[in-house]
VEXLUM-499796 format. One line per field, with one value per residue: chain; residue in three letters; x, y, z of N, C-alpha, C in turn; residue number from 1. Coordinates in nm, 2 decimals, decimal comma, padded with zeros to 4 digits, m for minus. Example, Ala and Ser with C-alpha at 12.3 -4.5 7.8 and 13.67 -1.06 7.14 Angstrom:
<atoms>
chain c(A/A) .
res c(ALA/SER) .
n_u c(01,32/01,28) .
n_v c(m00,57/m00,22) .
n_w c(00,78/00,71) .
ca_u c(01,23/01,37) .
ca_v c(m00,45/m00,11) .
ca_w c(00,78/00,71) .
c_u c(01,32/01,29) .
c_v c(m00,33/00,00) .
c_w c(00,78/00,79) .
n c(1/2) .
</atoms>
This chain:
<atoms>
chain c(A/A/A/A/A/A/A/A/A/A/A/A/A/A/A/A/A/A/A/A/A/A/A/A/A/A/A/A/A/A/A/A/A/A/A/A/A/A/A/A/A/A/A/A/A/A/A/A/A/A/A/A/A/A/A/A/A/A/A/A/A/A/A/A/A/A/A/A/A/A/A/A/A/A/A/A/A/A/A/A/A/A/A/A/A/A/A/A/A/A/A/A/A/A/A/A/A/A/A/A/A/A/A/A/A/A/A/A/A/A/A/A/A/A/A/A/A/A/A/A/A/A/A/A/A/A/A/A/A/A/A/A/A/A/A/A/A/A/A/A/A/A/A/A/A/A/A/A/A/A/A/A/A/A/A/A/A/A/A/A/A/A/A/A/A/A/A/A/A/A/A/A/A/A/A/A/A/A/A/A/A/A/A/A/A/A/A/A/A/A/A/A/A/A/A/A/A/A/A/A/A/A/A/A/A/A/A/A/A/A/A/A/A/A/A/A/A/A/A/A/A/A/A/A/A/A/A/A/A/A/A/A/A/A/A/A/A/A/A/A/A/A/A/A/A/A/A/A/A/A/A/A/A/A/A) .
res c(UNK/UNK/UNK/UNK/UNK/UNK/UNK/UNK/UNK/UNK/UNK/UNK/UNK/UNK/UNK/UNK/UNK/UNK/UNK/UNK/UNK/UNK/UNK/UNK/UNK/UNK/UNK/UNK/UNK/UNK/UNK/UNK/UNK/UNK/UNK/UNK/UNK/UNK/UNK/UNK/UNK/UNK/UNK/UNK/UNK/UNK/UNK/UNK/UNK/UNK/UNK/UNK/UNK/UNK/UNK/UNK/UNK/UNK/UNK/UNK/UNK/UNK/UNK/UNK/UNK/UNK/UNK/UNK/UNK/UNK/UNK/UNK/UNK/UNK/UNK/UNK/UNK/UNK/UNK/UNK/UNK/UNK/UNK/UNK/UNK/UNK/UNK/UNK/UNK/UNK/UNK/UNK/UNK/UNK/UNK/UNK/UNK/UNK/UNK/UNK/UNK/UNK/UNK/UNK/UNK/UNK/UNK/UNK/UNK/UNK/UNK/UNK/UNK/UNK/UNK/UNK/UNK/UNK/UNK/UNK/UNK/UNK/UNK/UNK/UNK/UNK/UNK/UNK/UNK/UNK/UNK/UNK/UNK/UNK/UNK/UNK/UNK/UNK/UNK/UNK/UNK/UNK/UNK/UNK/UNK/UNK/UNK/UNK/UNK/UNK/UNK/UNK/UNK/UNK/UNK/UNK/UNK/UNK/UNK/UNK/UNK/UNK/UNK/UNK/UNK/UNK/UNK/UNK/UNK/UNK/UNK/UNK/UNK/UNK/UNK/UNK/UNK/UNK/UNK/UNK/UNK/UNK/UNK/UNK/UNK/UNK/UNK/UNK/UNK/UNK/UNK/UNK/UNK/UNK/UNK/UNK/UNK/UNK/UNK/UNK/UNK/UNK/UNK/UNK/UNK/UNK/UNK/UNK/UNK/UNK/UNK/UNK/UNK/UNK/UNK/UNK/UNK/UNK/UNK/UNK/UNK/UNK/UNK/UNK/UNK/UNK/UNK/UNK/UNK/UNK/UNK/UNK/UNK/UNK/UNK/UNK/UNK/UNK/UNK/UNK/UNK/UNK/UNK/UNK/UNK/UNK/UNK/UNK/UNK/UNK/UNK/UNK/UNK/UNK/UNK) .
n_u c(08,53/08,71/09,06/09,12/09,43/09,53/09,43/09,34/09,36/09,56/09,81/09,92/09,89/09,92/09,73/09,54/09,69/09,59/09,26/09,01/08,67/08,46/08,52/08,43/08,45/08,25/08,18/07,97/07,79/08,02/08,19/08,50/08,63/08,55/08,41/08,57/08,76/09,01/09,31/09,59/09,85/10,11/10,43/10,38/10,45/10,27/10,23/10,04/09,84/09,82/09,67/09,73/09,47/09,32/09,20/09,39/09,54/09,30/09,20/09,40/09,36/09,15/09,17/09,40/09,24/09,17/09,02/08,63/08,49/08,18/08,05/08,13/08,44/08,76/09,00/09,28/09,48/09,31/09,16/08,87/08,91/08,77/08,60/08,77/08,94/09,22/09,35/09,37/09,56/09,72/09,86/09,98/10,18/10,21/10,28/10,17/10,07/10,25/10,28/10,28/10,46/10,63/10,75/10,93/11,01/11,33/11,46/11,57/11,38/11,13/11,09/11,10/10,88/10,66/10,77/10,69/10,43/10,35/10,41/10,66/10,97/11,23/11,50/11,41/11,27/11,50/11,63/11,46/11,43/11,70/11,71/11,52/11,66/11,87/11,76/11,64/11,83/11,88/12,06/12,30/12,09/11,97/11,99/11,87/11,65/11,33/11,17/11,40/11,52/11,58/11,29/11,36/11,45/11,25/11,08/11,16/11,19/10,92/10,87/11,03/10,89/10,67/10,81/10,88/10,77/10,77/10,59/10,32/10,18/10,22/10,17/10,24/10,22/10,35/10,65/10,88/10,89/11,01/11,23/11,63/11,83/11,98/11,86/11,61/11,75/11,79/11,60/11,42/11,60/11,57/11,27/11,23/11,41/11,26/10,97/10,98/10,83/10,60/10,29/10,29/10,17/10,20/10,15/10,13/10,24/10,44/10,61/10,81/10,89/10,75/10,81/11,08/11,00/10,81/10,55/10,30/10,09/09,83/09,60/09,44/09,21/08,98/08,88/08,80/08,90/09,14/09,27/09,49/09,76/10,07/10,38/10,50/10,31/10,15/10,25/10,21/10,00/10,03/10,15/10,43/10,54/10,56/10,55/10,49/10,33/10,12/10,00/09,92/09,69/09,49/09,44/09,35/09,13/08,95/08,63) .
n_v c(09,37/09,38/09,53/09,69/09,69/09,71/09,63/09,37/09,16/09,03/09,23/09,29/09,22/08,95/08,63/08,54/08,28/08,12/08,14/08,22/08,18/08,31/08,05/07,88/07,72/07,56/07,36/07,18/07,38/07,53/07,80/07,79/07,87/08,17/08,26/08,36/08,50/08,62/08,63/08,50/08,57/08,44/08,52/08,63/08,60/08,50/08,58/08,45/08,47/08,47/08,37/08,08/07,85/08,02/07,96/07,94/07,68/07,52/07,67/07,63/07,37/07,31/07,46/07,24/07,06/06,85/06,91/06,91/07,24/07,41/07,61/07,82/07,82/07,72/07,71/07,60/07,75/07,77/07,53/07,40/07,28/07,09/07,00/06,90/06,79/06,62/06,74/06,99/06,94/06,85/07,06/07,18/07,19/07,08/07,13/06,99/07,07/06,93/06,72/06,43/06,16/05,83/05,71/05,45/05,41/05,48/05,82/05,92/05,66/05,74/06,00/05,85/05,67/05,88/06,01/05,82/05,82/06,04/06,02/05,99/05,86/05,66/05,82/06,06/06,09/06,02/06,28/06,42/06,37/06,40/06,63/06,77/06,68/06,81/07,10/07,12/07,02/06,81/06,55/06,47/06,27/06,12/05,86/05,77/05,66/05,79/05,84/05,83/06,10/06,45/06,68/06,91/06,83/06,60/06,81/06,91/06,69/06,68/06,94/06,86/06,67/06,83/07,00/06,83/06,80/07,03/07,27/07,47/07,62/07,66/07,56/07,60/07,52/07,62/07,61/07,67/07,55/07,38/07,40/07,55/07,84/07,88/07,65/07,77/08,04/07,90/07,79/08,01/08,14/08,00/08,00/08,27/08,20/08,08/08,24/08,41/08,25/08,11/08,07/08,16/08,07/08,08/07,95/08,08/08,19/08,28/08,60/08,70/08,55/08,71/08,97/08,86/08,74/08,78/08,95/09,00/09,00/08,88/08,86/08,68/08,60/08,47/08,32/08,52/08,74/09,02/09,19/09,29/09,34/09,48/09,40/09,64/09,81/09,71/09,76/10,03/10,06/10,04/10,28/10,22/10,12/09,84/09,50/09,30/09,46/09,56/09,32/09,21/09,42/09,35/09,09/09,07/09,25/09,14/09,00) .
n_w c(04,49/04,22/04,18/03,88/03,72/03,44/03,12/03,18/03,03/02,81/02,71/02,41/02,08/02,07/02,04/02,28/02,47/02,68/02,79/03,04/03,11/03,33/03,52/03,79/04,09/04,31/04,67/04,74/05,00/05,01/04,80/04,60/04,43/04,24/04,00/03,83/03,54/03,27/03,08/02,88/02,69/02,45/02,51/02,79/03,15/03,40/03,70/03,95/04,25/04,59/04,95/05,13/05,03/04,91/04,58/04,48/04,39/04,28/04,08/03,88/03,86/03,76/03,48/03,37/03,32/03,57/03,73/03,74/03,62/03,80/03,67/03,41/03,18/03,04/02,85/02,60/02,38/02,21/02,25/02,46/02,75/02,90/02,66/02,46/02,55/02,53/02,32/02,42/02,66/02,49/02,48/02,65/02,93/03,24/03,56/03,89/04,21/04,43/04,22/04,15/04,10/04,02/04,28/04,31/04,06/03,86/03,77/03,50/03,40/03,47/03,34/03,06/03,05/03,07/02,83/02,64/02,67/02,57/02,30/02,23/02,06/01,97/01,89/01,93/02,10/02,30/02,24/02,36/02,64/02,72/02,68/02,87/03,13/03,13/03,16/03,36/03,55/03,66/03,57/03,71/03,89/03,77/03,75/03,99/04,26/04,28/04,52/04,65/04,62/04,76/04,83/04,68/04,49/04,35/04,32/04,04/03,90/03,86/03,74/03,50/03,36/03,27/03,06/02,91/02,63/02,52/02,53/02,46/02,64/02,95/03,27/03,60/03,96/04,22/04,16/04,26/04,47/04,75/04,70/04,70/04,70/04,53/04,37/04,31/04,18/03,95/03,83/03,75/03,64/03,39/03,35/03,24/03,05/02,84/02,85/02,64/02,43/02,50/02,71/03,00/03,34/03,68/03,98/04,28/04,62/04,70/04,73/04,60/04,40/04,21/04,15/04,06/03,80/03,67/03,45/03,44/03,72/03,93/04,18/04,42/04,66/04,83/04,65/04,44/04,19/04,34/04,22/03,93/03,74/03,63/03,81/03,85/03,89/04,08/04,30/04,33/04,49/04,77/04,99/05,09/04,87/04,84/04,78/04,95/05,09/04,97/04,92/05,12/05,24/05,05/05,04/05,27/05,33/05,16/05,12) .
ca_u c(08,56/08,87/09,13/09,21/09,54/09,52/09,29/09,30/09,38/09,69/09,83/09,97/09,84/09,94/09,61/09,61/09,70/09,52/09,09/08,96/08,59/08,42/08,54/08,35/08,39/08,17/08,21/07,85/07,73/08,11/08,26/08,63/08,71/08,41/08,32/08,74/08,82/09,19/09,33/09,75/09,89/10,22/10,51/10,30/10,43/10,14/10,19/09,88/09,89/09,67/09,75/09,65/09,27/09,25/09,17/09,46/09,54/09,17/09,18/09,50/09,33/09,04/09,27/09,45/09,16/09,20/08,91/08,55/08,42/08,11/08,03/08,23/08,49/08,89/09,04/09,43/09,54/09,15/09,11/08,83/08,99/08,69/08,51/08,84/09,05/09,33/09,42/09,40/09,68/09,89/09,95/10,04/10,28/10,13/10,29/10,05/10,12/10,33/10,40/10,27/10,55/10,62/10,87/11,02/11,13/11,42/11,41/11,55/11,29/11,00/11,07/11,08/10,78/10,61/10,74/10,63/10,28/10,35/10,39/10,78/10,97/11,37/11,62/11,37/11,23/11,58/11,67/11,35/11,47/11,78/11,69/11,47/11,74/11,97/11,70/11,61/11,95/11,87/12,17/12,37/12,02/11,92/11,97/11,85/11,47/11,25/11,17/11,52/11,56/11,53/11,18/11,35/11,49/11,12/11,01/11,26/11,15/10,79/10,92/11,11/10,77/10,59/10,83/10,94/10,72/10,77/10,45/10,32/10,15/10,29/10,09/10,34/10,16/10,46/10,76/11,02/10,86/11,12/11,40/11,73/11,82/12,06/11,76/11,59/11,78/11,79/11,44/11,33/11,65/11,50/11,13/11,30/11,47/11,07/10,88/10,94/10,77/10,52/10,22/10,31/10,13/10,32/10,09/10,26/10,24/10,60/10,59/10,99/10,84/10,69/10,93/11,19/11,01/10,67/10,54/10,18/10,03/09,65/09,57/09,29/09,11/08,85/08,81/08,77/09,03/09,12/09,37/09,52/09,78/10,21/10,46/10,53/10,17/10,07/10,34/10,19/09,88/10,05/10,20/10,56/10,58/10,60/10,41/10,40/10,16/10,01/09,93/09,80/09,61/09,43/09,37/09,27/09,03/08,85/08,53) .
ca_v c(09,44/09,33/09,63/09,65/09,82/09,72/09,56/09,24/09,07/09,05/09,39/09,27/09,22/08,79/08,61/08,48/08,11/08,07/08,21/08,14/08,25/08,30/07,96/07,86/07,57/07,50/07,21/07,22/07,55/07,64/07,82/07,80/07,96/08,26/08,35/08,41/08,55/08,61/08,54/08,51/08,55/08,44/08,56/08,69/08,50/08,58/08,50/08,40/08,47/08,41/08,34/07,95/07,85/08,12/07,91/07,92/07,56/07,41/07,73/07,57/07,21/07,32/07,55/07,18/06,98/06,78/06,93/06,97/07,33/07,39/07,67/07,86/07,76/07,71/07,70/07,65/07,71/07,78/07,37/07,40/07,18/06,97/06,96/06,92/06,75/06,54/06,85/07,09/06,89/06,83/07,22/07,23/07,16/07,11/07,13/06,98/07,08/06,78/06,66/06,31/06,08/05,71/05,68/05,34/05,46/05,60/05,96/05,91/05,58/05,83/06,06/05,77/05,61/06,01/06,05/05,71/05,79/06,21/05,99/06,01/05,71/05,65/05,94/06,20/06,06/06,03/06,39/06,52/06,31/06,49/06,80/06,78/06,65/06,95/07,22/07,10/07,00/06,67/06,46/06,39/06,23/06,04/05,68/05,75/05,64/05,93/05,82/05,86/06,20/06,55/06,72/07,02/06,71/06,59/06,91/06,95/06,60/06,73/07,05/06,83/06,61/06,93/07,05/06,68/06,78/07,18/07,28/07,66/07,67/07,57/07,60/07,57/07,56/07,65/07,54/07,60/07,45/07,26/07,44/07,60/07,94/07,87/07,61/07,84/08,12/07,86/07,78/08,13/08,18/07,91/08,06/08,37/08,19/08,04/08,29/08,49/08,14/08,08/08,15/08,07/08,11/08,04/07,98/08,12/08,28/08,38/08,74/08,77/08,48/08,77/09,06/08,80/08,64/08,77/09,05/09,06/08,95/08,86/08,86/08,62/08,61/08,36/08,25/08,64/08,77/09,15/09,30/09,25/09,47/09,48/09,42/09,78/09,85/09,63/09,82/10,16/10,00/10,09/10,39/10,17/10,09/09,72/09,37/09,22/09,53/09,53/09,19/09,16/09,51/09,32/08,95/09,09/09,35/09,09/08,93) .
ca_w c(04,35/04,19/04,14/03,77/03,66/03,28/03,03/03,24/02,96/02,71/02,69/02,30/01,96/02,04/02,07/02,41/02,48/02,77/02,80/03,13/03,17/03,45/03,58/03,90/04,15/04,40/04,69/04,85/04,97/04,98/04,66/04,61/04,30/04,22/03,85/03,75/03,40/03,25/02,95/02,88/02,57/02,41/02,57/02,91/03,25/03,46/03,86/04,02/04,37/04,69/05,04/05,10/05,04/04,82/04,56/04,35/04,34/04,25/03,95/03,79/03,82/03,61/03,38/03,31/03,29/03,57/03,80/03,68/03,70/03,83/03,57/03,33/03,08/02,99/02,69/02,62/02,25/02,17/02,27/02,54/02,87/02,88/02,60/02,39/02,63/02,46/02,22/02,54/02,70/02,42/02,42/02,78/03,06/03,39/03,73/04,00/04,40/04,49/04,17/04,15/04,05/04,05/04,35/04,27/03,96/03,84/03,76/03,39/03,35/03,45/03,22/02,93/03,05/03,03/02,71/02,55/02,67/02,49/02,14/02,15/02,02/01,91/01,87/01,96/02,29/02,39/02,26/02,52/02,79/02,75/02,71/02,99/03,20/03,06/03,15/03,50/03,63/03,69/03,52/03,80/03,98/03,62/03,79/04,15/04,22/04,25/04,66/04,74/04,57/04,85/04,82/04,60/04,31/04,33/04,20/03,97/03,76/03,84/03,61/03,34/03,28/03,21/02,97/02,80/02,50/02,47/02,49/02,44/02,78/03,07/03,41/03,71/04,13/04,29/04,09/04,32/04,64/04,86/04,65/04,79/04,71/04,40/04,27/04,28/04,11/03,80/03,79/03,73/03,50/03,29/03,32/03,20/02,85/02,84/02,83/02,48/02,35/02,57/02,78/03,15/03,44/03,85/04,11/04,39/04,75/04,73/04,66/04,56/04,27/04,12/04,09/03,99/03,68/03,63/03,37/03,50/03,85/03,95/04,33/04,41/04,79/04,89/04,55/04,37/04,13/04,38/04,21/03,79/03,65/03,64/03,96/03,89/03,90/04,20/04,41/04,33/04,51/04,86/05,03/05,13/04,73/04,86/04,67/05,02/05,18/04,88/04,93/05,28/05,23/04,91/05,07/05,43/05,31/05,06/05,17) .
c_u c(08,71/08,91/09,21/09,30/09,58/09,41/09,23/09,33/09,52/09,69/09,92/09,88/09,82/09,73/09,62/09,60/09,63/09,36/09,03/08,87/08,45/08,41/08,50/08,39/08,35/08,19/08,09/07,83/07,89/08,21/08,41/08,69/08,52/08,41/08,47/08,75/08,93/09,23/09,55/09,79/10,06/10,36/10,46/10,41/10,34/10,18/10,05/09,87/09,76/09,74/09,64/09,52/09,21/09,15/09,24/09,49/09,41/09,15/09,27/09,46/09,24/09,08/09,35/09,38/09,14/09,07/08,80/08,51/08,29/08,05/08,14/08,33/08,63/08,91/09,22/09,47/09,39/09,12/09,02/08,87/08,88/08,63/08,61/08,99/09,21/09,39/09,44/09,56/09,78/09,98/10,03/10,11/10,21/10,22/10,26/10,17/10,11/10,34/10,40/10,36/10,54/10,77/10,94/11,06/11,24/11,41/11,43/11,45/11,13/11,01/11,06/10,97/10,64/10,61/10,68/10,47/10,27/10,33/10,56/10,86/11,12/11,49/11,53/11,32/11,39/11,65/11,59/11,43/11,57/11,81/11,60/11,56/11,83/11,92/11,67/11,72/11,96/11,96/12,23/12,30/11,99/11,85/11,92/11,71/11,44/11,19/11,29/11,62/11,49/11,39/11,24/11,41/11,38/11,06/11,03/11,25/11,00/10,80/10,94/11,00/10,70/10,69/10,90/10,88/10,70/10,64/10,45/10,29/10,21/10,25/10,16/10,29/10,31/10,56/10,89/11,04/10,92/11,26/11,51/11,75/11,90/11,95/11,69/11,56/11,74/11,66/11,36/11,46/11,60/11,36/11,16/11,30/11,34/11,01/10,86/10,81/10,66/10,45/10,24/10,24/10,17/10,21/10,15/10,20/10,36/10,59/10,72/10,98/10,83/10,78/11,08/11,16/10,87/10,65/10,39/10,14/09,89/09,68/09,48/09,32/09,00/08,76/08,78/08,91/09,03/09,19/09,45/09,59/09,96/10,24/10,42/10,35/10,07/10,13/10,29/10,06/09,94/10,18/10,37/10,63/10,60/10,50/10,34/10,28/10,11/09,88/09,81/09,72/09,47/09,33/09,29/09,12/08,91/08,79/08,49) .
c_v c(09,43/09,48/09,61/09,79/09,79/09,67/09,43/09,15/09,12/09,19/09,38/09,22/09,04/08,76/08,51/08,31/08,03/08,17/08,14/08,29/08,25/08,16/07,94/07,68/07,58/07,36/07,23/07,35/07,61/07,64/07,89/07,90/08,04/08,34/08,46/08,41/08,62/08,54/08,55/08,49/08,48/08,51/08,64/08,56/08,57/08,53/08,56/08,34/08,51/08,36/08,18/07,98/07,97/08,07/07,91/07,76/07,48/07,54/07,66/07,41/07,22/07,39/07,44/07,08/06,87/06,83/07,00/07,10/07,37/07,49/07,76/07,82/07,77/07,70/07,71/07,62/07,72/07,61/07,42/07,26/07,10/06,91/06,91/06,88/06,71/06,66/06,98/07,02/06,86/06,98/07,25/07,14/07,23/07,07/07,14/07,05/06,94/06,74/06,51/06,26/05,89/05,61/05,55/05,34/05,56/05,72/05,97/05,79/05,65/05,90/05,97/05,69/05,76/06,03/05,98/05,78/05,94/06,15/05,97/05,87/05,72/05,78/06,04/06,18/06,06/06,19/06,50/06,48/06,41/06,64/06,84/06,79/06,79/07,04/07,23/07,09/06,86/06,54/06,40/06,33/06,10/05,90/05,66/05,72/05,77/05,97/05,87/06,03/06,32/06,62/06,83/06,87/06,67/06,66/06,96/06,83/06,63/06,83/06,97/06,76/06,70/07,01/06,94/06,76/06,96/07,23/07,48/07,70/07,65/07,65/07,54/07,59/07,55/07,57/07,58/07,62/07,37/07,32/07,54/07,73/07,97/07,75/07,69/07,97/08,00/07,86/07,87/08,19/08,09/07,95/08,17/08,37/08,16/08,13/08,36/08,38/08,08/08,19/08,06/08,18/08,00/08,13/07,97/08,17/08,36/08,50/08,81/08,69/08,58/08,90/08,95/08,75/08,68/08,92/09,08/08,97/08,94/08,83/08,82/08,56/08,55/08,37/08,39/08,67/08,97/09,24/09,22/09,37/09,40/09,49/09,56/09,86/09,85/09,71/09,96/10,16/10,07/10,18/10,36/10,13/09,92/09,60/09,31/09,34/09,55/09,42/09,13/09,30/09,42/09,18/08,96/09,21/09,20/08,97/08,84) .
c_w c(04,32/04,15/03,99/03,72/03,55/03,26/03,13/03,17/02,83/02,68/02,50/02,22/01,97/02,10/02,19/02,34/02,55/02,78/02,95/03,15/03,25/03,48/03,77/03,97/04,28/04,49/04,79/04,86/04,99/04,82/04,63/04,51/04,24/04,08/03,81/03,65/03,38/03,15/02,99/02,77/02,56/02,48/02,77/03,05/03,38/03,61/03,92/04,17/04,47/04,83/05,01/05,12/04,97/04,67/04,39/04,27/04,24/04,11/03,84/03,80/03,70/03,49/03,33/03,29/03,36/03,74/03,70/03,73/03,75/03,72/03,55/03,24/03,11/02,89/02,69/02,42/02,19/02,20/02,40/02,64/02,84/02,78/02,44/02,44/02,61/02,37/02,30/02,60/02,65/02,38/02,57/02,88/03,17/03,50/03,85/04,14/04,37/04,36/04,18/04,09/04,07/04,13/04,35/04,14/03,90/03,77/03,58/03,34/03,37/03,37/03,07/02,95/03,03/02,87/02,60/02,54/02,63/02,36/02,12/02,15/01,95/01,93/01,95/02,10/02,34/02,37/02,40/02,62/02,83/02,79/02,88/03,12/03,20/03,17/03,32/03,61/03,72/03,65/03,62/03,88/03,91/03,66/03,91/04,08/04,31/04,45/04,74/04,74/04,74/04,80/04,68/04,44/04,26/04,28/04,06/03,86/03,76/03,69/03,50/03,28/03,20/03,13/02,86/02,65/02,47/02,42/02,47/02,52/02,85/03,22/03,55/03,83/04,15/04,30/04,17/04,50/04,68/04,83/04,68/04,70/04,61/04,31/04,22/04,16/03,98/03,77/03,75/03,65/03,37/03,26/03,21/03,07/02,82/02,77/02,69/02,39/02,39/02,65/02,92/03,27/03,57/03,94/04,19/04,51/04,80/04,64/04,58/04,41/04,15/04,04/04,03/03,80/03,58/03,56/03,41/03,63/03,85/04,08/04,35/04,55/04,80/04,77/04,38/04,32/04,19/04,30/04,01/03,74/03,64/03,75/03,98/03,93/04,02/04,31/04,44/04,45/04,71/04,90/05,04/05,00/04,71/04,82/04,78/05,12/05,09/04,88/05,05/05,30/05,14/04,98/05,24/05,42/05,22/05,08/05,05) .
n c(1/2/3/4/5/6/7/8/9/10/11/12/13/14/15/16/17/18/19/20/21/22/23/24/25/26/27/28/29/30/31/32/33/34/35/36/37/38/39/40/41/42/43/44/45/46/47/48/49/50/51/52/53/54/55/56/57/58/59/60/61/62/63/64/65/66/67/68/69/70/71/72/73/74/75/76/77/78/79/80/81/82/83/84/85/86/87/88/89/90/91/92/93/94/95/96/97/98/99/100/101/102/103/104/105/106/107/108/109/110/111/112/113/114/115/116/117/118/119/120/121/122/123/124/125/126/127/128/129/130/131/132/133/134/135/136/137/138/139/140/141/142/143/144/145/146/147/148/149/150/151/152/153/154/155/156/157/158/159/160/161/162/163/164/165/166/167/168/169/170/171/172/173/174/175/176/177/178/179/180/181/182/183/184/185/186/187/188/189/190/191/192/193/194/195/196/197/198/199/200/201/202/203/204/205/206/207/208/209/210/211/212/213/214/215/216/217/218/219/220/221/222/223/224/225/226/227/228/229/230/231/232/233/234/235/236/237/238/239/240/241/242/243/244/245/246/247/248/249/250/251/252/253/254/255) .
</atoms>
């Protein structure tokens, strides 16, 4: 039984951006993600947290349309992910785990081969690029190929693909995976300037993720959403006022 410490869903008048209901996947008789509902409006950054195998990753594949679910629905921008696919994706920025790229190319020729295939073309494809480059801190990498870059630079053109085209959603697995402790800090000052404009949701396991950047949390355990409310909210949840015994009270208790 999930622990709810608000509505569960947008605590504002904005009409959410994201609808996810009762989203289900199934692989044989075992069920990864179990009958999850959660909406995120405009300005919300929601972290969405789970120790591994919880079944945060395989919810943010079907939340970008890029796993089928077994039953239940998505919606981003009222476009349903499957049934509405092409107009679902053009509202959102996705950042897979790992962050497929095309390591023989250079880091600014991926992003122009990304943006050709967004629609963008002359002045304004090279203003994205830029900006992208700007926002990620990628300039001084621009001409390296994408192979020769350190794990935390790799995430970091993973990031600038999913914001080339300024989308309104933007669904991030664990955006500052490999990254050092000043990447970091920027990556979650840039979520920060983000969010008034957007609906973002940061699948995460790092619990310092969430009091740094995040306005509401969800705690999801072998597939179940346990726990939905504010940091400050989640903290009240144990005696030491702390997110991470919150956390291992929440995912060790939930069958």
């Amino acid at each position: 039984m999930a622990t709810s410490l608000g509505p569960g869903a947008p605590q504002s008048a904005q009409q959410a951006l994201i609808e996810i209901d009762s989203l289900t996947k199934r692989f044989g008789a075992f069920t990864a993600v179990d009958i999850v509902s959660f909406s995120v409006a405009k300005g919300e950054v929601l972290g969405f947290l789970g120790p591994n195998g919880a079944g945060k990753s395989t919810t943010m594949r079907m939340l970008a349309g890029f796993m089928i679910p077994s039953a239940g629905t998505a919606r981003i921008c009222g476009h349903d992910v499957q049934a509405d696919a092409i107009a679902a994706r053009r509202q959102l920025g996705f950042l897979p785990e790992g962050a497929p790229t095309y390591p023989e190319m250079t880091v600014l020729s991926f992003l122009r081969f990304t943006a050709k295939i967004r629609g963008f073309a002359g002045s304004e494809l090279r203003d994205r690029i830029d900006n992208a480059l700007s926002l990620t801190g990628l300039d001084s990498v621009r001409l390296q190929t994408v192979e020769t870059l350190s794990k935390g630079f790799k995430r970091r053109v993973g990031l600038a693909q999913a914001l080339l085209h300024d989308p309104p959603v933007l669904v991030l697995d664990e955006p500052t995976d490999g990254l050092d402790p000043n990447q970091k800090h920027e990556v979650r000052n840039l979520i920060a300037r983000m969010a008034p404009d957007k609906a973002i949701v940061i699948s995460t396991h790092i619990l310092e993720e969430v009091d740094a950047v995040c306005s509401r949390a969800i705690v999801i355990s072998h597939g179940k959403i346990v726990a939905d409310g504010t940091p400050a909210e989640l903290e009240k949840l144990a005696p030491s006022g702390k997110l991470d015994d919150v956390f291992r009270a929440l995912t060790t208790q939930a069958a």
